[in-house]
C-alpha positions as CSV (number, residue, x, y, z in Angstrom):
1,X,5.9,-11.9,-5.4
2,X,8.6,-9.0,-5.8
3,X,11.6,-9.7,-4.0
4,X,12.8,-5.8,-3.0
5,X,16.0,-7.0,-1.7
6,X,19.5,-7.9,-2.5
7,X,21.4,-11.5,-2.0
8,X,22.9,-10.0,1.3
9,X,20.9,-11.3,3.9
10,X,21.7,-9.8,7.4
11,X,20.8,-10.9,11.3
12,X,17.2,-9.5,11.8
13,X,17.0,-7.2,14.1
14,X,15.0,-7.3,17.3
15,X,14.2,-4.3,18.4
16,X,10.2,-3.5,19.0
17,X,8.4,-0.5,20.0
18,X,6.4,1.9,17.8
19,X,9.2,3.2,15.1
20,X,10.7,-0.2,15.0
21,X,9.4,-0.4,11.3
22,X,8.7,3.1,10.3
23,X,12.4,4.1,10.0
24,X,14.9,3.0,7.7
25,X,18.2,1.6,8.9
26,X,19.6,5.0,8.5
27,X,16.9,6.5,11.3
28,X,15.1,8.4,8.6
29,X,11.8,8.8,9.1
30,X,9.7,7.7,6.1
31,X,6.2,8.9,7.2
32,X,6.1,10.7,4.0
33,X,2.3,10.6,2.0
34,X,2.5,10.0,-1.8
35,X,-0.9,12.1,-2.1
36,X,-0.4,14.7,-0.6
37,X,-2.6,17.3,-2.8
38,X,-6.1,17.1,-1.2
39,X,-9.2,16.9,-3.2
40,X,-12.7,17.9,-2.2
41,X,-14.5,16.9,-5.2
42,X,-14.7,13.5,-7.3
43,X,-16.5,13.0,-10.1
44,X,-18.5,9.7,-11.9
45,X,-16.5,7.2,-12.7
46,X,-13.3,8.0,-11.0
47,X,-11.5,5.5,-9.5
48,X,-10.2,6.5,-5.7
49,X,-8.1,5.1,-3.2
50,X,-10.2,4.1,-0.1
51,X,-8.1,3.1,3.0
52,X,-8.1,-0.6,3.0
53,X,-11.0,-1.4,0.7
54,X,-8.0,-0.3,-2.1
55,X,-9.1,1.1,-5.1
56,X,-12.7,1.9,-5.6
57,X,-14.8,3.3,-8.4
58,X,-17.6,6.4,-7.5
59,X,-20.8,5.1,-9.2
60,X,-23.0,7.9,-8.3
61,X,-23.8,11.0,-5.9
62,X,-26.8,10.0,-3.3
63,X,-28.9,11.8,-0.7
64,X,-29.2,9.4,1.6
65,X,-30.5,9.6,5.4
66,X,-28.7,6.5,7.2
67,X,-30.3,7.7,10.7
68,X,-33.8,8.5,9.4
69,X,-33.8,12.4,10.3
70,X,-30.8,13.9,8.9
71,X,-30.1,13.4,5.0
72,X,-26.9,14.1,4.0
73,X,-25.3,14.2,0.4
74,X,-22.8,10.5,-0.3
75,X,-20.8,9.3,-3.0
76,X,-21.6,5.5,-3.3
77,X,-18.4,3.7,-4.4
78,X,-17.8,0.1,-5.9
79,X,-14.4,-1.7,-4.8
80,X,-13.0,-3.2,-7.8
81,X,-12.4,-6.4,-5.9
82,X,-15.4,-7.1,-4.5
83,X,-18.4,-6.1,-6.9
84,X,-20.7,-7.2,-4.2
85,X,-20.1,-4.6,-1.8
86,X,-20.6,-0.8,-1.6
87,X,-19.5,2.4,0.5
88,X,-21.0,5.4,1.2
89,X,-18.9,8.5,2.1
90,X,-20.4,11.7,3.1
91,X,-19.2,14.2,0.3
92,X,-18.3,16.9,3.0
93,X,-15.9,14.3,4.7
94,X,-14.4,13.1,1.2
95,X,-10.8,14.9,1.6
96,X,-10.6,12.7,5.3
97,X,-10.9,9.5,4.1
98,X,-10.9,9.3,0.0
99,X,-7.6,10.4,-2.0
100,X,-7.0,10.3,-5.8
101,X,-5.0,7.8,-6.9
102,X,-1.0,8.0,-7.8
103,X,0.2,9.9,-10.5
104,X,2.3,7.3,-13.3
105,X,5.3,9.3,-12.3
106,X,5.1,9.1,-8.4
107,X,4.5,5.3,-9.5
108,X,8.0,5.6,-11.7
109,X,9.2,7.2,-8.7
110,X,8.8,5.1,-5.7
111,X,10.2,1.9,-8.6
112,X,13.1,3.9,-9.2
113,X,13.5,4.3,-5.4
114,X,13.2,0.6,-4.9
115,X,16.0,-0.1,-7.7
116,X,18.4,2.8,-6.5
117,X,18.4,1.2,-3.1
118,X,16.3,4.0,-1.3
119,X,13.9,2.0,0.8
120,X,15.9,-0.2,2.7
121,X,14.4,-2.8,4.7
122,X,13.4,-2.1,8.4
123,X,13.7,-3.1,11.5
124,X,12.0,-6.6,12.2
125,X,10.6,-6.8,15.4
126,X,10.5,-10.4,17.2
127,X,7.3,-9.8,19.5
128,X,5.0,-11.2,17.2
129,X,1.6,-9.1,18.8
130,X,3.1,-5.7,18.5
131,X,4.8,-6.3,14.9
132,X,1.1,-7.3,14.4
133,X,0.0,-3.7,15.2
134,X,2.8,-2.2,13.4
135,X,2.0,-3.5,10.4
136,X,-1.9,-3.2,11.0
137,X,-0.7,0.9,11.4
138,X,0.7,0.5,8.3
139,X,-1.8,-1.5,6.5
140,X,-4.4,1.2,7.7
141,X,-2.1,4.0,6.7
142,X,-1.3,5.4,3.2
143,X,2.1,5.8,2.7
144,X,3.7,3.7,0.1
145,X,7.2,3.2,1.1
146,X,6.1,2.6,4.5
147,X,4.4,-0.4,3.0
148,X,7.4,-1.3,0.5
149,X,9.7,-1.4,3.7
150,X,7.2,-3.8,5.3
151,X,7.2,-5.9,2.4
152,X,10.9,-6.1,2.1
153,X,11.3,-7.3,5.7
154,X,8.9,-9.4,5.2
155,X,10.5,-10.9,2.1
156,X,13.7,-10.8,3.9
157,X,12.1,-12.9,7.1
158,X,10.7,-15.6,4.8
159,X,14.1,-16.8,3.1
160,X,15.7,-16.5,6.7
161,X,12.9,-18.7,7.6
162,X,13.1,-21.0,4.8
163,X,16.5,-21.8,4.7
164,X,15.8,-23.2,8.0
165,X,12.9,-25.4,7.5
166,X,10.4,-23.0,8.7
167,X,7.5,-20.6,7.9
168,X,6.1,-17.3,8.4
169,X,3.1,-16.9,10.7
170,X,0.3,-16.4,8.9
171,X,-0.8,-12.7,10.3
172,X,2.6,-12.1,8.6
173,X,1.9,-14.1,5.8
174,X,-1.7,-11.9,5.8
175,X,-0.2,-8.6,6.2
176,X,2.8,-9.8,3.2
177,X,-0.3,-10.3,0.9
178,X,-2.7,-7.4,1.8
179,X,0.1,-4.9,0.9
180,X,0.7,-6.6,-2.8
181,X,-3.1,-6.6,-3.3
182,X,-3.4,-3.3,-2.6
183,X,-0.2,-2.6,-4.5
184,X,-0.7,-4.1,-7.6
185,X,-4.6,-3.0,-7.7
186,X,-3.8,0.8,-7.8
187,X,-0.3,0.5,-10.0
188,X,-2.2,-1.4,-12.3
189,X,-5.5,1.2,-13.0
190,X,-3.1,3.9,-13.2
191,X,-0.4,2.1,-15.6
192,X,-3.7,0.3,-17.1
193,X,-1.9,-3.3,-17.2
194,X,-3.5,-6.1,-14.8
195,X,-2.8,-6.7,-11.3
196,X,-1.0,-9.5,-12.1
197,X,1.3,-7.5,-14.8
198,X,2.5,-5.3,-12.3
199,X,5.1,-7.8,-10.8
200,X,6.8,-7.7,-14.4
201,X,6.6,-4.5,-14.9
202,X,8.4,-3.5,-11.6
203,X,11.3,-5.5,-12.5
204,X,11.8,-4.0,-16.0
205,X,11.7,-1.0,-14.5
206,X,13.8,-1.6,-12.1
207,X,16.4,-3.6,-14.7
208,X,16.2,0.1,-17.0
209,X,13.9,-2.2,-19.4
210,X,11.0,0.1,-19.2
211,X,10.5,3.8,-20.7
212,X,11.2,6.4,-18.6
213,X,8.4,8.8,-17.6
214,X,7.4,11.2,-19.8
């Protein structure tokens, strides 16, 4: 687990509502996509981001009639995660819901972010049904400092909570973990290290250990 925080540790604020954690505590808005270059057209073997199925590689183009009358051209993709399962996305709806993954250097970037203090944490919000849709909105979303903030709130909530004896619910605990997966899964294809590397190799980066981008 990355702790994205300092050793200050502030009151939580309570404030809910639908920008409760989608600004940072400066009120900017942070709705800003990593990917913003569309693509159209994939090719065999890439690896793609996929909403929340996280990376996925594209095994093959298909014509394939899922309604019996109307046959319309698919890439099939593979999540690398779950080998047993498969997608199909129509190829003339690829640039809605498929994107290419992030560059190494927007990888550098948001790190370097992280370590100049840029993503702050946001606002925690106590009602515990609409932080769950919050960070469901962010979850389904696909913007990566949106997710860093969550996760440093997050982080932030569970040492409040532990130096008082207690725990975080476990939607949070499942939202805390769904945004690391799906973290470390597409840093680690593009830097080509493990999942499990990637904690490390955030903090040397962060610490001015690792070699800048080139």
């Amino acid at each position: 687990m990355i702790m994205l925080y300092d050793k200050t540790i502030n009151a939580p604020q309570q404030r809910c509502g639908s920008a409760a954690l989608l600004t940072n505590s400066n009120g900017g808005n942070m709705m800003e996509n990593h990917s913003n270059n569309k693509k159209t057209v994939y090719t065999l073997n890439e690896y793609v981001s996929y909403g929340t199925s996280g990376v996925c590689k594209i095994e093959s183009l298909e014509q394939r009639s899922f309604d019996g009358e109307h046959e319309e051209s698919y890439y099939k993709l593979r999540p690398l995660d779950n080998s047993n399962s498969t997608f199909y996305v129509p190829i003339d709806r690829a640039a809605e819901r498929l994107r290419p993954l992030l560059t190494k250097e927007q990888i550098y970037q948001l790190i370097d972010e992280m370590a100049e203090g840029k993503l702050e944490e946001t606002e925690w919000c106590s009602n515990s049904r609409e932080r769950r849709g919050i960070f469901q909105n962010i979850l389904h979303g696909d913007d990566y400092r949106e997710m860093i903030q969550m996760m440093r709130s997050l982080y932030h909530q569970q040492e409040r909570k532990r130096k008082t004896g207690h725990r975080l619910s476990s939607a949070d605990v499942a939202a805390m973990h769904a945004a690391e997966n799906r973290m470390y899964q597409e840093f680690g294809v593009v830097l080509n290290i493990r999942p499990e590397q990637v904690h490390n190799f955030i903090l040397k980066r962060m610490e001015g250990s690792t070699a800048p981008a080139k």
